[in-house]
C-alpha positions, 0 to 999 in steps of 0.5 A: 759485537765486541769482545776485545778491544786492541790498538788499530795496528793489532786489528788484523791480527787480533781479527785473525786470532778470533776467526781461526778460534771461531771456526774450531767453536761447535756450529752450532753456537756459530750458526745461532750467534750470527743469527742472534746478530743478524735478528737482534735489531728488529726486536726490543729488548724482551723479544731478544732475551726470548730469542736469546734462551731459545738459542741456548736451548738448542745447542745445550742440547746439541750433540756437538756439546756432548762431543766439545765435552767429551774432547775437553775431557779426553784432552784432544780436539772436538770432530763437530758436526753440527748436530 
């Protein structure tokens, strides 16, 4: 998975960033993405999409989105539980 491309020097840097900025993310959506990662090799491409969605659906109807929105809205940062 790729979501940003820097020069090598700044690698560590940018790995850092993106770490520290995935640990504050809903478990949620972390749990299902390193599933999703971990899954999508074994699968063709209609398997995946499928996979995907069911994925989706879980965490839309997470409490952990309620709460995310909530934090947005209230201006302060998200208590997930990974529920």
């Amino acid at each position: 998975m790729v979501n940003k491309v820097v020069p090598h020097e700044e690698l560590n840097l940018a790995t850092k960033d993106w770490l520290k900025k995935s640990s504050r993310m809903r478990r949620c959506r972390s749990r299902w993405r390193k599933e999703v990662c971990r899954n999508f090799s074994k699968m063709d491409l209609g398997q995946a999409l499928d996979y995907e969605a069911h994925a989706i659906g879980i965490c839309v109807n997470s409490e952990d989105r309620v709460e995310g929105f909530k934090a947005f809205l209230e201006k302060r940062e998200p208590n997930f539980l990974g529920k």
